[in-house]
N, C-alpha and C positions, 0 to 999 in steps of 0.2 A: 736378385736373379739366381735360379739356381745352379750347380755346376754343372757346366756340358761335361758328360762323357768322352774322353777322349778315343776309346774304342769302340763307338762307333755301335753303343749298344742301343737299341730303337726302342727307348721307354716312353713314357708319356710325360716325363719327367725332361726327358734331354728333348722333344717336341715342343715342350711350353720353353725351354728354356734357348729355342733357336728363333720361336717367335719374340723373345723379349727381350733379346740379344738386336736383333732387326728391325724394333720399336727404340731401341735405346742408339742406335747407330739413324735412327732420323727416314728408315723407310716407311715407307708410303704402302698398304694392302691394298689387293686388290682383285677382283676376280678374270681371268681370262677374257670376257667380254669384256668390261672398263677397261681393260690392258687394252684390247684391238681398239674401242672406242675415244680412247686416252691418247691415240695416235703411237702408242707402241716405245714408250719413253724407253731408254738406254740405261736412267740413276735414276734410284732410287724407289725402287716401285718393285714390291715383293709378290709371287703368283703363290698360293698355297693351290694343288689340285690333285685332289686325292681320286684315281680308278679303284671301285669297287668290285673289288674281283671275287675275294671269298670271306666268310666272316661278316654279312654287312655291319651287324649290329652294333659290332666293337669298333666304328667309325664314331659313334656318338661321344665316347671319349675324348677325341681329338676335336669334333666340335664343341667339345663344352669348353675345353683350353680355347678353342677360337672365341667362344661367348666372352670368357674371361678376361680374355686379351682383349678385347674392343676392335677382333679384325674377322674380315671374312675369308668363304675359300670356292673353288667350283669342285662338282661331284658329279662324279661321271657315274653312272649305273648301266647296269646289263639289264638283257630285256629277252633276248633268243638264245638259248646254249648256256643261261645261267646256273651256276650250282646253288644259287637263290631265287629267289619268288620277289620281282620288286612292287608286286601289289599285295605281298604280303602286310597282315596287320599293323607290326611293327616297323619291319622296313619302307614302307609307305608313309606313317608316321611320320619317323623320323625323317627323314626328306621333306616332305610338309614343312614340319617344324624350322628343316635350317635353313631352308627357301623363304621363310616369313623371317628368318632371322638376319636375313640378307646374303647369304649363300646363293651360288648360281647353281642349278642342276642340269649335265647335262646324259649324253648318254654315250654309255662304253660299249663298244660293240664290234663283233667278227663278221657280219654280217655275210662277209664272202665266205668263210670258212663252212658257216651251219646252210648257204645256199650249196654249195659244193658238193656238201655230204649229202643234203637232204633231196639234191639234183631238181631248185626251186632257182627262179630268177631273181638273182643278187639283192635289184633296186626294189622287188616287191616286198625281200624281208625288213631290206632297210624302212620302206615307206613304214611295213607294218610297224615296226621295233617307235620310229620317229613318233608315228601316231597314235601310237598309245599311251608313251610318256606326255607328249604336248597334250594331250587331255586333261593331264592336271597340272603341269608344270610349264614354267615359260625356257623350253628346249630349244638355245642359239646354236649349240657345239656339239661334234662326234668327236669322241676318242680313240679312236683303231686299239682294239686290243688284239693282242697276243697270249698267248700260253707258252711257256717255258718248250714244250712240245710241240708247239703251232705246225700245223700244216698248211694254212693259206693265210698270206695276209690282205687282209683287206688297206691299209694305205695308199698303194700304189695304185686300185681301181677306185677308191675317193679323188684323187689327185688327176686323173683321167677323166673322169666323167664326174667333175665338178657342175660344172651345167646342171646337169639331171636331176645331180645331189643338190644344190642351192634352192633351185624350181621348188623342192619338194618343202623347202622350209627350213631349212637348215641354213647358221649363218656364217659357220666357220669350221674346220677343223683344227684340231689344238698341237699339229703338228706346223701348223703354217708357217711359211718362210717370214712373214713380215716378225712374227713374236720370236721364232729361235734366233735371229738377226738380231735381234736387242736386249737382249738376255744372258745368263750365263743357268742354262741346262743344270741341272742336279737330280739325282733318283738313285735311287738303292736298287742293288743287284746282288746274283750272287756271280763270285769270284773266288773261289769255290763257293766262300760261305757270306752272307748276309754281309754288304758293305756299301758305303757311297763307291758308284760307279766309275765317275769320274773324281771332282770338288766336292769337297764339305760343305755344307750351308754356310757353317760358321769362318771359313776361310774365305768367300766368296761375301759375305758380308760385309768385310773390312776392305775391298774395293770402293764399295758405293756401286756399284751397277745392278743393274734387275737382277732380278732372278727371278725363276719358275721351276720351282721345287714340286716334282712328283713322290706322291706315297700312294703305301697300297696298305690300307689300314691292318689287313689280318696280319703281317708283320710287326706290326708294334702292341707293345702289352703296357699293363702298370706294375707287374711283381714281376713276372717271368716270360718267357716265351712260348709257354705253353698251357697260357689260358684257357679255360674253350670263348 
């Protein structure tokens, strides 16, 4: 196993080596939907789930460490207000690929935010955003994304108007009460600057309890932190 970094530097190096640290401590992978469908265990059962916010490409990296490892992860992508193209040729691809690979994909999305600006009804972006990725992929999960800048979040009108959201096809959102109940939360933020927000993976490992570890791949590199 390799050495984790102690400070918390986001290589692809200290990624492989918090997946193989959590195979050697006896957890179980899994993707968000097997979690909800799993009944939502408490020990032993690890979420890998990466939002695709900017940079998609440099996400293949982390799923090739996942190839490596012998575990899976869910992936959220954007679809309205992205600063990507997710029917682009490569980023389309790749998704394919980790979907056949047993990755779950689902979709990241503001949906209130670009209805807001664009003065469009909320549930029609959402439907569109929903039905254009389930045309090629098996789409169970929304991920409410944010921007460091956000001006609306969308959350708290998924959480509201679940009914509408489910109808349409949708089988969960990945903030749901049942999965942060049985888990222990982990994700990088800045504080000033780039850091786990709360627990480390690696300190949260030596528990035994779940975890549901969020990444946002354009933060991590393999040399430095300013790959393209």
């Amino acid at each position: 196993m390799k050495n984790i970094d102690s400070h918390n530097k986001f290589s692809m190096d200290y990624y492989q080596s918090i997946i193989e640290l959590a195979l050697g401590n006896g957890y179980v992978f899994c993707t968000v939907d097997e979690f909800i469908k799993g009944g939502c265990p408490d020990k032993g059962h690890f979420i890998l789930r990466h939002d695709v916010d900017l940079k998609p490409l440099t996400l293949q990296q982390m799923i090739d460490i996942e190839i490596k490892c012998g575990v899976v992860s869910s992936i959220y992508a954007r679809v309205a207000g992205s600063n990507y193209n997710v029917m682009d040729y490569p980023v389309f691809s790749m998704l394919k690929n980790a979907e056949e690979k047993g990755c779950e994909i689902g979709l990241h999305s503001n949906f209130l935010e670009y209805a807001m600006i664009n003065n469009v009804e909320p549930l029609r972006v959402l439907n569109a955003e929903f039905n254009l990725l389930n045309c090629f992929f098996d789409i169970k999960g929304i991920a409410c994304h944010r921007d460091i800048n956000y001006v609306y979040n969308s959350l708290p009108y998924v959480e509201k108007n679940w009914k509408q959201i489910s109808d349409m096809g949708l089988q969960y959102e990945t903030y749901d009460s049942r999965i942060l109940k049985s888990t222990t939360y982990v994700n990088e933020g800045l504080n000033p600057h780039l850091c786990w927000r709360n627990d480390s993976p690696e300190n949260v490992i030596q528990t035994r309890g779940s975890i549901y570890l969020l990444t946002h791949n354009h933060w991590w590199y393999t040399n430095h932190p300013f790959e393209a």
